[in-house]
SELODREN-110799 format. One line per 5 residues: number of its first residue (from 1); their letters; for each residue z, x, y of N, C-alpha, C, O. Coordinates in pm, 1 decimal. Atoms other than C-alpha are relative to their C-alpha. Example, Ala and Ser with C-alpha at 12.3 -4.5 7.8 and 13.67 -1.06 7.14 Angstrom:
! SELODREN-110799
1) as) 0.0,89.0,-119.0,780.0,1230.0,-450.0,0.0,90.0,120.0,66.5,193.6,118.1  -6.0,-82.0,-119.0,714.0,1367.0,-106.0,73.0,-77.0,109.0,89.9,-26.1,219.8
***
This chain:
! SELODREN-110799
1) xxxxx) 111.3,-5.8,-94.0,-8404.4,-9238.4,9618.6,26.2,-88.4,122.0,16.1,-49.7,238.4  -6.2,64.5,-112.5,-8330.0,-9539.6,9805.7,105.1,122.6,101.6,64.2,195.1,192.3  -91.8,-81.7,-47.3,-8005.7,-9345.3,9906.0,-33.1,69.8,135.6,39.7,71.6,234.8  46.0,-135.0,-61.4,-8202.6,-9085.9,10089.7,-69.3,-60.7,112.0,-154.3,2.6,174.6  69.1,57.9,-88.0,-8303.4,-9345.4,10323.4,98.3,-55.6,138.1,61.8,-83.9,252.2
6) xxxxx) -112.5,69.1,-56.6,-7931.7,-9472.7,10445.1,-11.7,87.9,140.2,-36.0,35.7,249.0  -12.0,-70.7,-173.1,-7911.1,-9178.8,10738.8,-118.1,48.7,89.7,-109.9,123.6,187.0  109.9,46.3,-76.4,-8243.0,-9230.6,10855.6,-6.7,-95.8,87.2,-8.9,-97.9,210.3  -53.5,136.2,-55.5,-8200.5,-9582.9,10874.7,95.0,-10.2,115.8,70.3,-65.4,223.0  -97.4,12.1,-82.6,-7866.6,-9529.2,11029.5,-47.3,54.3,163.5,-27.3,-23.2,257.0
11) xxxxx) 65.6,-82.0,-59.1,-8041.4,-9258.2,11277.6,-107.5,-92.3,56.4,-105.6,-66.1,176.7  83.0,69.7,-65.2,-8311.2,-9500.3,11381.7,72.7,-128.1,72.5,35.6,-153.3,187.2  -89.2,61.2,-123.4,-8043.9,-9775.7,11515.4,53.8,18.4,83.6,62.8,-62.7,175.8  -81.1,-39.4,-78.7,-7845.9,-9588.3,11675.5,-118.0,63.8,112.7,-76.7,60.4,228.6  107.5,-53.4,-65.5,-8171.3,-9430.2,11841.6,-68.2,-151.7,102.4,-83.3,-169.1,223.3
16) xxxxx) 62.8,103.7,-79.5,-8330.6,-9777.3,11893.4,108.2,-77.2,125.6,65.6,-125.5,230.5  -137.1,23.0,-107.7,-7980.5,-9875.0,12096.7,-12.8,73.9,109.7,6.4,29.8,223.0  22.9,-74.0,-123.7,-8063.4,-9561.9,12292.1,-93.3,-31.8,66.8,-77.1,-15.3,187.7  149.6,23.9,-40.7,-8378.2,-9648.5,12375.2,6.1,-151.7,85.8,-96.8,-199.0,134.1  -91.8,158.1,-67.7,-8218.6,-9990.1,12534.3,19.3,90.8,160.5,-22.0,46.5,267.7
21) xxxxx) -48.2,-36.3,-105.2,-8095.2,-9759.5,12786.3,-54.5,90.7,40.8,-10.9,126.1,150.3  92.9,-120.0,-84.7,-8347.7,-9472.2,12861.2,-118.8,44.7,-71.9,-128.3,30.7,-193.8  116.4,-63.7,50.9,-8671.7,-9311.6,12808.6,2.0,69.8,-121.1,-60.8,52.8,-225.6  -18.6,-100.6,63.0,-8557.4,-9050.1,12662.4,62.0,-46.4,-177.3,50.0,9.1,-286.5  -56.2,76.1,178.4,-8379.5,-9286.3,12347.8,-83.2,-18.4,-39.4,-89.8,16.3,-157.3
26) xxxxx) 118.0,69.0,64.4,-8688.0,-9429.2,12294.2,-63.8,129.2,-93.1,-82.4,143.2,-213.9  64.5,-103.3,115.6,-8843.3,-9098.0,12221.5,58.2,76.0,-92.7,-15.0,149.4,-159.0  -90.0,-28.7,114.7,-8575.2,-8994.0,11993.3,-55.1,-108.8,-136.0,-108.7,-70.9,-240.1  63.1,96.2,104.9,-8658.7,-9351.8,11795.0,-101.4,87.5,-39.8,-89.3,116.7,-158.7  123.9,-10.3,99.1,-8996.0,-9192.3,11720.6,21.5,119.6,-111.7,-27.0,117.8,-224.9
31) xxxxx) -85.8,-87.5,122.8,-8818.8,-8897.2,11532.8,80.4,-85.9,-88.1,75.5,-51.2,-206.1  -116.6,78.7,110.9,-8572.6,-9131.3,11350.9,-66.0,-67.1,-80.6,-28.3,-83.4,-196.6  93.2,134.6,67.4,-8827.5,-9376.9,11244.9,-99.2,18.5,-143.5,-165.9,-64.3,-205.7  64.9,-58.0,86.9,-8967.6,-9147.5,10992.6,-7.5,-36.5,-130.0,-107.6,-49.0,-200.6  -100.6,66.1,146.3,-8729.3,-9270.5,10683.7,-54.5,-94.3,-9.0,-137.3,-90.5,-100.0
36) xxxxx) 47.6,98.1,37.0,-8824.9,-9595.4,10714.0,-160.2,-18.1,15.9,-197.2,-121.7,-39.3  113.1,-46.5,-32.3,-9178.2,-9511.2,10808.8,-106.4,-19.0,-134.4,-203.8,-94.2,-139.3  18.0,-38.4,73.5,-9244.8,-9385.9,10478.7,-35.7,-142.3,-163.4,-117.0,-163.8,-253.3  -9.0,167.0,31.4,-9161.6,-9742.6,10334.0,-79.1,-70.4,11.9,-101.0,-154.1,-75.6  74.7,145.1,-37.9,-9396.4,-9950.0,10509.7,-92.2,-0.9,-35.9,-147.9,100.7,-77.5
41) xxxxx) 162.0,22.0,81.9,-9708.9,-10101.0,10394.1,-80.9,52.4,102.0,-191.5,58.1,48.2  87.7,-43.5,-77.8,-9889.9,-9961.1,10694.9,60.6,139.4,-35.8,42.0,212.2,61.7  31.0,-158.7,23.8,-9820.7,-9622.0,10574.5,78.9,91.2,158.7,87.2,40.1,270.4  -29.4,-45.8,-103.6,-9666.1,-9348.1,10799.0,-32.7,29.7,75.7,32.1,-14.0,170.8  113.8,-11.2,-109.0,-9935.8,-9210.3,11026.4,21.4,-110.5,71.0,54.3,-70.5,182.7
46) xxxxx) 10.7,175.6,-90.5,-9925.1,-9605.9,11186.5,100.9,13.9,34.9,108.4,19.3,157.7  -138.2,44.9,-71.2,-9567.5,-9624.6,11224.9,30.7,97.0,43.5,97.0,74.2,144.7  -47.0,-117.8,-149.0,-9499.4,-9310.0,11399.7,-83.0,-10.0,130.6,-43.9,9.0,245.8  67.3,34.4,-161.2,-9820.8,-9401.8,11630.2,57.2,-77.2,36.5,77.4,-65.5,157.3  -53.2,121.3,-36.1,-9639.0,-9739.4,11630.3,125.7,34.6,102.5,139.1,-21.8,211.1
51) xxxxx) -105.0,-21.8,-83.8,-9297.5,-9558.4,11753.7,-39.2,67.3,127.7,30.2,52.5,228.3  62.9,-52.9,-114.8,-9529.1,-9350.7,11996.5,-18.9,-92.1,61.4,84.0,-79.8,128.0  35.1,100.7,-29.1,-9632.7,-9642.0,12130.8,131.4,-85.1,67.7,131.0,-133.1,181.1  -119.5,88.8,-58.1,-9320.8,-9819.6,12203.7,54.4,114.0,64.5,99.8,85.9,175.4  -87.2,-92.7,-132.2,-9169.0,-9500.7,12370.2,-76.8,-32.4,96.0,-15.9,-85.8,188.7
56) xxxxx) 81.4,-32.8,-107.0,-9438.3,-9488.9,12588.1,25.2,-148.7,103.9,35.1,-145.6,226.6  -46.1,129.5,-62.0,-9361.3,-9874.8,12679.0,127.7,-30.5,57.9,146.4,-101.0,157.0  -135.5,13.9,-82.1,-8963.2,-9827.9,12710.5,-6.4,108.7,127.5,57.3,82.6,229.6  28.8,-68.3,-82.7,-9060.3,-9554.7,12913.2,-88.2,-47.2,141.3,-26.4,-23.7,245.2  60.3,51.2,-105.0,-9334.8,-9711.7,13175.8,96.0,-134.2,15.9,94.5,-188.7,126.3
61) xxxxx) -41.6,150.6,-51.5,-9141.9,-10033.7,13174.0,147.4,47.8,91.6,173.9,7.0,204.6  -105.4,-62.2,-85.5,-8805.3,-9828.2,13269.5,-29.9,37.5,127.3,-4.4,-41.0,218.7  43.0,15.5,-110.1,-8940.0,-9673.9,13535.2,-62.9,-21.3,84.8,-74.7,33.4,194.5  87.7,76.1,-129.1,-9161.9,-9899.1,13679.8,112.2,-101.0,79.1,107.3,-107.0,202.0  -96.1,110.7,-73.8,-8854.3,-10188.4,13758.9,62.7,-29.6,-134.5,26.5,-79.0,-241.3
66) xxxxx) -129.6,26.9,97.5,-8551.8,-10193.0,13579.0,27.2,-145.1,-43.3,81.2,-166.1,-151.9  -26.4,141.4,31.9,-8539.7,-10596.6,13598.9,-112.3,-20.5,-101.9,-87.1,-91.2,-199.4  131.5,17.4,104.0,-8895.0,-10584.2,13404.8,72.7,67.6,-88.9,67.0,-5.3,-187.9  -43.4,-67.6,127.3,-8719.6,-10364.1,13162.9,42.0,-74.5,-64.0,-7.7,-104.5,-172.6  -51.3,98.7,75.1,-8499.9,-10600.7,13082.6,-45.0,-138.7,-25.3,-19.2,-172.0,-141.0
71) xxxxx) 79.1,86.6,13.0,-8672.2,-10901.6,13101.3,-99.2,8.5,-121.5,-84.3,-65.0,-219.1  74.2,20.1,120.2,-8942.4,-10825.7,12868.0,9.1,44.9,-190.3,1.6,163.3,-223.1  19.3,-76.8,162.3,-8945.1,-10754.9,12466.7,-113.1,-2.7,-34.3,-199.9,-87.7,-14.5  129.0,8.2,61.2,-9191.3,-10603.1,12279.7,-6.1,39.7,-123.0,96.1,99.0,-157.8  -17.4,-41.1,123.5,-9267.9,-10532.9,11946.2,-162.2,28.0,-21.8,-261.6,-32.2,18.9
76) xxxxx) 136.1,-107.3,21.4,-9548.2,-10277.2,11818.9,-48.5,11.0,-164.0,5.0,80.7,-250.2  3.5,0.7,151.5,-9724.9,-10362.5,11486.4,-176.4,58.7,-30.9,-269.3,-21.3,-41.9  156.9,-55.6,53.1,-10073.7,-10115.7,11393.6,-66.1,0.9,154.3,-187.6,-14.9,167.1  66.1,33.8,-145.4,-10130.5,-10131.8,11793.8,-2.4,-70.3,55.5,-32.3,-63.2,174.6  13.6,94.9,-101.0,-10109.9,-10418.1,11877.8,164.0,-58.2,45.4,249.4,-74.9,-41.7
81) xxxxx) -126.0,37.0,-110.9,-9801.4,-10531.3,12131.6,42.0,-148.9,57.6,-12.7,-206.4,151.7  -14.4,71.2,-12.6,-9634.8,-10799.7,12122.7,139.2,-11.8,125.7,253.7,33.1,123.2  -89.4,32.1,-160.6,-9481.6,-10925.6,12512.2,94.7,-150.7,-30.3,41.5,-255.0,-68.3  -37.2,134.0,2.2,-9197.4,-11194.2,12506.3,119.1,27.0,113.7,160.3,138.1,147.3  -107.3,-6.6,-70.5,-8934.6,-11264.7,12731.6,-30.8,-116.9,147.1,-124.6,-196.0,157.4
86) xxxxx) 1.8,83.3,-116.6,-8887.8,-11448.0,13065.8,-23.4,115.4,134.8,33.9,224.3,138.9  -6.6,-25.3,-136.5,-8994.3,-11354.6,13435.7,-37.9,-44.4,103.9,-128.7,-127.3,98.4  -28.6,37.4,-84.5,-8961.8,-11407.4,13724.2,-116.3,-74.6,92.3,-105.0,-187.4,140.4  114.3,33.1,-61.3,-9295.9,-11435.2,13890.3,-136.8,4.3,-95.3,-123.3,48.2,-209.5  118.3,9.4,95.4,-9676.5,-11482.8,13742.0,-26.4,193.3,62.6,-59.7,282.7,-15.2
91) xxxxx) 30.6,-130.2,1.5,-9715.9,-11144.4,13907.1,78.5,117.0,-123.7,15.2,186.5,-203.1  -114.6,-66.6,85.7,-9415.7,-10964.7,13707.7,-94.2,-44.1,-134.6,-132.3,63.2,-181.4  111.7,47.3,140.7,-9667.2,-11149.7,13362.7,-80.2,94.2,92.6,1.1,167.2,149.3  107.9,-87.2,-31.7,-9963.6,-10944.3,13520.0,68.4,137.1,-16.7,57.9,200.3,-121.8  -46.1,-79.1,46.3,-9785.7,-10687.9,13552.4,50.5,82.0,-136.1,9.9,184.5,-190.9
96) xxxxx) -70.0,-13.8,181.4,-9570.0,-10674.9,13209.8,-138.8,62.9,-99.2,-133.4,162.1,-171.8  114.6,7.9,71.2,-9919.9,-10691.7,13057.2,-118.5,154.4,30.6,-176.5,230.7,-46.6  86.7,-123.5,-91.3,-10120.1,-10421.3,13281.9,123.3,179.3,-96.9,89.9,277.9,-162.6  -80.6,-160.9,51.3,-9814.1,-10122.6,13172.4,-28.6,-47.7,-166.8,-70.6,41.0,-241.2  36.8,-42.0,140.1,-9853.2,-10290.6,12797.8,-130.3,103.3,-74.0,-135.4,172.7,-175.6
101) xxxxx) 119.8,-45.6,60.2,-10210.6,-10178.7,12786.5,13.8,198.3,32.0,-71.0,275.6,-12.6  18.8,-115.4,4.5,-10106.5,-9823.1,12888.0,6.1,122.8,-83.3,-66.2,221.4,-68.5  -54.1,-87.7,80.7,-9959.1,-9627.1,12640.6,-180.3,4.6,-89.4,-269.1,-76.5,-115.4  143.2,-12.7,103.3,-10250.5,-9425.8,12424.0,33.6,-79.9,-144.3,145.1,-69.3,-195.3  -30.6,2.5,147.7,-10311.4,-9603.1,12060.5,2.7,-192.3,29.1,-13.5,-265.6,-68.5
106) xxxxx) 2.7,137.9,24.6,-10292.4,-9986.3,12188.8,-89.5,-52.6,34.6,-155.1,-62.8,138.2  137.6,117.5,-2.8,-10520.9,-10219.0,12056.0,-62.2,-108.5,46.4,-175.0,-149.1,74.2  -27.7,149.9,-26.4,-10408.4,-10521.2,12127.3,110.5,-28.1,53.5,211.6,14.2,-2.6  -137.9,46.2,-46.6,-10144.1,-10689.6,12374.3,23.0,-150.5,3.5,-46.3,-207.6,87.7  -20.6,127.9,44.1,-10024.1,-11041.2,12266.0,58.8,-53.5,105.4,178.9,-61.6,79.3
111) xxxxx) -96.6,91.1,-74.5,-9896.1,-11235.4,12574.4,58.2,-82.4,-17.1,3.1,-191.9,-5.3  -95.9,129.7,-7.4,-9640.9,-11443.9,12538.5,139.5,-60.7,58.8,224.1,-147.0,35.4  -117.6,17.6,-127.4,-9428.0,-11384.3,12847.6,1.8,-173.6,53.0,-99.0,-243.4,64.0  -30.1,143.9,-72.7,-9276.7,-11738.6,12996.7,31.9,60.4,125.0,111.5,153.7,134.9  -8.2,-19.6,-146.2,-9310.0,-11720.9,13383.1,148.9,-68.9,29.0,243.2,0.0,67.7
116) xxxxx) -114.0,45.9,-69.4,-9037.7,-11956.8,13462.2,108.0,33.6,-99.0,82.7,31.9,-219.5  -136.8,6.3,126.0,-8655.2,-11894.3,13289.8,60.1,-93.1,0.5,128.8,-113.1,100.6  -28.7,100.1,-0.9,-8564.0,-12190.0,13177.9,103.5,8.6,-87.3,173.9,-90.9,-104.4  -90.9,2.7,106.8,-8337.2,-12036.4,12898.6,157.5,20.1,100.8,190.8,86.5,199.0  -148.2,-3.9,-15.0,-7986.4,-12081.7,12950.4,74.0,131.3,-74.6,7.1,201.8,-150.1
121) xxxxx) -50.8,-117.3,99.4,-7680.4,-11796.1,12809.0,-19.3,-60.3,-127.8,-72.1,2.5,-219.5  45.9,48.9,137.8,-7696.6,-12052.6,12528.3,-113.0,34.9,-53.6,-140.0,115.1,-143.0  168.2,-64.4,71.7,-8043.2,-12024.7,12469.9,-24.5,103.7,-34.6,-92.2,117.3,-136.5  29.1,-156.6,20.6,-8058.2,-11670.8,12475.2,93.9,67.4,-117.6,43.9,156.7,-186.0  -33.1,-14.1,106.6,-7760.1,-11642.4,12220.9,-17.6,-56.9,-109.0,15.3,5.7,-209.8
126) xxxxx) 90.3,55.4,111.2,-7924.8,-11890.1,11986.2,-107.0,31.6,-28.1,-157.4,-26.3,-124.3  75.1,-67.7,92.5,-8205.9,-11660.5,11954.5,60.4,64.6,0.2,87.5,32.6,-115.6  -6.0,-161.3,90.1,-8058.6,-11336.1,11887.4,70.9,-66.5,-103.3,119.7,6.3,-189.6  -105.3,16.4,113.2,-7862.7,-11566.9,11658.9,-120.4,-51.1,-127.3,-86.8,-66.3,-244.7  130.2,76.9,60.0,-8195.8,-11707.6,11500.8,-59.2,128.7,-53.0,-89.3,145.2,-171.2
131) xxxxx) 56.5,-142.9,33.5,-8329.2,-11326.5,11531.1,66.7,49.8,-157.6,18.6,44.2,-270.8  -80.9,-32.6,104.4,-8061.0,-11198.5,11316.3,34.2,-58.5,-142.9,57.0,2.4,-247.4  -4.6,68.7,155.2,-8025.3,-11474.4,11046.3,-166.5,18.7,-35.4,-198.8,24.8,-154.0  166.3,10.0,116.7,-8437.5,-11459.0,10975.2,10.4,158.3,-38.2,-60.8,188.8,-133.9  29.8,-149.1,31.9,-8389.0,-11056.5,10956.6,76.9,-2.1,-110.6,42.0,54.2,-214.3
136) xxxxx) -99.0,-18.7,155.6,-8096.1,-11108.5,10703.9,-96.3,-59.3,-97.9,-134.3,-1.7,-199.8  45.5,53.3,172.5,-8269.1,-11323.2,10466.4,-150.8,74.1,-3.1,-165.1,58.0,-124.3  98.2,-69.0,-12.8,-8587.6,-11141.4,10498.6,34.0,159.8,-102.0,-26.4,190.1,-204.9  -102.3,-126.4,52.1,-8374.2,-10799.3,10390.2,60.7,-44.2,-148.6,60.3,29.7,-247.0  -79.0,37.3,102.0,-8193.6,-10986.8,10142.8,-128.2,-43.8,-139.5,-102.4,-60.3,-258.7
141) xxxxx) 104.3,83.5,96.8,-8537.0,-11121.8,9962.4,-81.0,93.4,-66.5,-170.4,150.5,-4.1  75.2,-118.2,41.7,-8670.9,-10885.0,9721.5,-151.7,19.7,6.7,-218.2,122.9,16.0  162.9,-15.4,-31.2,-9036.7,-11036.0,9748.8,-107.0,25.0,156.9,-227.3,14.9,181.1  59.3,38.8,-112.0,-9055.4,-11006.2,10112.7,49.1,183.8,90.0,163.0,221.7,117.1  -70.3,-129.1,-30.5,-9036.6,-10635.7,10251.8,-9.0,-15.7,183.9,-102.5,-8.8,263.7
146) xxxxx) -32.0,27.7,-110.3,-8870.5,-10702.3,10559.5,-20.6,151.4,94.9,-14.2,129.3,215.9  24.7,-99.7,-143.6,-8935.1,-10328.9,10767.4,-176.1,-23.0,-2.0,-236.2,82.5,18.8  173.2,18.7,-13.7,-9344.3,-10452.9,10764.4,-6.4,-103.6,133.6,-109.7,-129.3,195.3  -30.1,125.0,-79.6,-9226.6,-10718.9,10998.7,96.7,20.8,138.3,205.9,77.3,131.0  -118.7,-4.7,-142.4,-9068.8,-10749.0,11411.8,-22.4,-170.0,6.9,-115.7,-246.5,31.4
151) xxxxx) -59.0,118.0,-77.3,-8939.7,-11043.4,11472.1,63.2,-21.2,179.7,142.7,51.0,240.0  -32.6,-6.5,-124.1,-8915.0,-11183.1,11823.4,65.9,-132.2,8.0,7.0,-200.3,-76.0  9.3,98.8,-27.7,-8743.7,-11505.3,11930.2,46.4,-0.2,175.1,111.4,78.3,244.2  21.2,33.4,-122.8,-8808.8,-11706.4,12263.5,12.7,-123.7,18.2,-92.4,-183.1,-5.9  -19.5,98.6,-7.8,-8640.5,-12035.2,12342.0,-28.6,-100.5,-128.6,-88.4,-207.2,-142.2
156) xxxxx) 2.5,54.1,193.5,-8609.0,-12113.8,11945.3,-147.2,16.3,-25.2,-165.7,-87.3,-89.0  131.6,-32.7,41.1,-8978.0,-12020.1,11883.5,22.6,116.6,-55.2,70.5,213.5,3.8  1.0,-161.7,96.9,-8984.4,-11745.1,11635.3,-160.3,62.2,-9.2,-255.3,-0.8,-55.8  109.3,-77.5,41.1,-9260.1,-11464.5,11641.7,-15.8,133.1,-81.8,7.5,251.0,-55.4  62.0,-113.0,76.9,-9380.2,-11275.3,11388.2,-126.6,90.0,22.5,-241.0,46.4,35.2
161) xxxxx) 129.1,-103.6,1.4,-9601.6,-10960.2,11412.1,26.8,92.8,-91.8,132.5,152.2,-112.7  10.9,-101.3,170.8,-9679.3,-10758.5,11101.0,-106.7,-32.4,-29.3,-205.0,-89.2,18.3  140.8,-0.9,140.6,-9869.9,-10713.1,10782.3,81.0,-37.9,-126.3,179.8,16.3,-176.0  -66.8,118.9,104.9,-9785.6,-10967.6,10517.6,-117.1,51.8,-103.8,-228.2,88.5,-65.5  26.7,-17.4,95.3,-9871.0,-10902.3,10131.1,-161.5,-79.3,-35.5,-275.5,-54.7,-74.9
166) xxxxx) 164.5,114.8,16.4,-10088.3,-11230.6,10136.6,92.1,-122.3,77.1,200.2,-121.3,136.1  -51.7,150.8,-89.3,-10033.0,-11596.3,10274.7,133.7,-24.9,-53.1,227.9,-46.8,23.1  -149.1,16.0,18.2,-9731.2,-11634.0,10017.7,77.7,30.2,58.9,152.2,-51.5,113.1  -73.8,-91.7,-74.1,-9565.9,-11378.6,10163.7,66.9,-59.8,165.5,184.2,-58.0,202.7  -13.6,23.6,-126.7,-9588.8,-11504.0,10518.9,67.3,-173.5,-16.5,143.2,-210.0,73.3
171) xxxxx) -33.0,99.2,1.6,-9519.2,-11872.6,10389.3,127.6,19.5,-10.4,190.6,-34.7,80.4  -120.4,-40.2,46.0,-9187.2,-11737.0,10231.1,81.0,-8.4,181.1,177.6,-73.6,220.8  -62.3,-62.2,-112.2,-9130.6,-11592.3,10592.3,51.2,-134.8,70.7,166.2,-158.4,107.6  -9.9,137.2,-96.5,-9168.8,-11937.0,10768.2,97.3,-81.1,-58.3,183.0,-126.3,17.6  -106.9,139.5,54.9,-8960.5,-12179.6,10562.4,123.7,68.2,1.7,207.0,-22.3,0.4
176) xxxxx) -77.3,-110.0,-57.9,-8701.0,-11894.3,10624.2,80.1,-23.1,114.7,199.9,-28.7,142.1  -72.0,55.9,-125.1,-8735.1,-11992.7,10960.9,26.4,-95.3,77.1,92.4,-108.8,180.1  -16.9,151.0,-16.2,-8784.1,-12336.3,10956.2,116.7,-49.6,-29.2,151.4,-149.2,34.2  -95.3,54.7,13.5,-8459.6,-12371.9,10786.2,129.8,27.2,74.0,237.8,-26.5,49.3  -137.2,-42.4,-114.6,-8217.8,-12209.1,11071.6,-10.4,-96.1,120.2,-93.3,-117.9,208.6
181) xxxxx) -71.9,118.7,-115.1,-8063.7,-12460.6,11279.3,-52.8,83.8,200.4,-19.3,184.9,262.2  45.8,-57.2,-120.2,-8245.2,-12425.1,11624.0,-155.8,49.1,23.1,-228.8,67.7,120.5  138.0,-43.7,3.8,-8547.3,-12323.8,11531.1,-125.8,-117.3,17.4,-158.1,-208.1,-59.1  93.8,125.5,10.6,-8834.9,-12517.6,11697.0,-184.9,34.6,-1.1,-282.1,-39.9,11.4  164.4,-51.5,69.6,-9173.5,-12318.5,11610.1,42.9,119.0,-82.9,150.2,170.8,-114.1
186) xxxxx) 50.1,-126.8,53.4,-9300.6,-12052.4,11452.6,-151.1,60.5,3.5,-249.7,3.4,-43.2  129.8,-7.3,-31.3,-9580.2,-11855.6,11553.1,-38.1,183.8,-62.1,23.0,288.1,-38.6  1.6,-144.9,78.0,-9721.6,-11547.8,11345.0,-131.4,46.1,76.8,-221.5,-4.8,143.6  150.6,-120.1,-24.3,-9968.2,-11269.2,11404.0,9.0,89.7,-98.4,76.2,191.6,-82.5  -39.4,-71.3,65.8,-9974.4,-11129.3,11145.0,-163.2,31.4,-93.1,-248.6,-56.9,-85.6
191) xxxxx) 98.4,-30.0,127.3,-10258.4,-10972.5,10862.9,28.8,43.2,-95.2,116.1,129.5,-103.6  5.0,16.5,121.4,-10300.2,-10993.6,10544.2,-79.0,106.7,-107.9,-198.7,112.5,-135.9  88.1,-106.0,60.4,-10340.4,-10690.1,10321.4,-85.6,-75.2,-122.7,-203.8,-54.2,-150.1  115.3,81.6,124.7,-10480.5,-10908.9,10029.6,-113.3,-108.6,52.0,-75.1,-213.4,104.3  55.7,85.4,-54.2,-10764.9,-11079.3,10122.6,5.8,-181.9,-24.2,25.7,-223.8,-138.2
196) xx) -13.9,167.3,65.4,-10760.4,-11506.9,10126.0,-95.2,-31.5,-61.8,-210.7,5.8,-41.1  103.9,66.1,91.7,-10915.7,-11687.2,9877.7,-68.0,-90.2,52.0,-153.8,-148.8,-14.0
***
């Protein structure tokens, strides 16, 4: 069963890579995304609106200004949109924020664009290097179902947006990322399908 999930999977990276570079990848992702879709604790209906949703964002952000393209990341969890990245001006943040709210289906847009860039190439390869080690052990942890979860990082601040099991769950996540060298927050958004005690 898992099996039947590998060229999906595979099919949704290679899609989300496209989607790096044009509209048109993005809306491929929302076909690919199906496999793993099927998986998530938000159920599939959500995560295909979810991939709707992010086309519609690589798409307005592409061709509104290619430097905003790149500049911002976002990550799309039940509607709500999470903005990170660096730019240039407080307008370019107004902006970023104004095309998040466009796409149909979003609830919520999380700002957490930094106006000034203060990150260095270092900085910027010590998160994707921060990104990548919390996604491995996350993947690797059988109690923690890592496709419920986008990880963002921003000048060693790690953000989580998802839907966590319960508080364990999300605690697991953090000491995760408390223990990678570089890491100097952690900031979640996340809900909790079990309610707290």
């Amino acid at each position: 069963m898992k099996l039947a999930f590998l060229p999906a999977a595979g099919a949704l990276l290679l899609c989300l890579g496209l989607a790096a570079c044009s509209p048109t990848g993005a809306a491929l992702g929302v076909a690919a995304s199906g496999g793993l879709a099927a998986s998530s604790e938000k159920g599939f209906a959500t995560s295909v609106d979810d991939a709707a949703i992010r086309a519609g964002l690589n798409e307005r952000f592409f061709r509104r200004d290619l430097e905003l393209f790149a500049d911002v990341g976002f990550s799309v969890e039940e509607g709500r949109v999470l903005l990170t990245g660096n730019v240039p001006t407080p307008g370019d943040e107004v902006e970023a924020v104004r095309l998040a709210w466009q796409p149909e289906g979003v609830r919520e847009v999380i700002n957490e664009l930094q106006v000034r860039d203060e990150s260095s190439l270092v900085d910027r390869a010590r998160d994707r290097w921060i990104a990548t080690q919390l996604k491995a052990d996350l993947v690797l942890d059988r109690q923690v179902s890592a496709v419920n979860y986008s990880i963002e990082v921003l000048n060693g601040t790690v953000f989580v947006l998802g839907i966590a099991r319960n508080r364990a769950a999300l605690d697991r996540i953090e000491r995760y990322a408390r223990q990678i060298r570089y890491v100097r927050g952690f900031v979640p958004y996340v809900r909790f399908l079990e309610p707290e005690a």
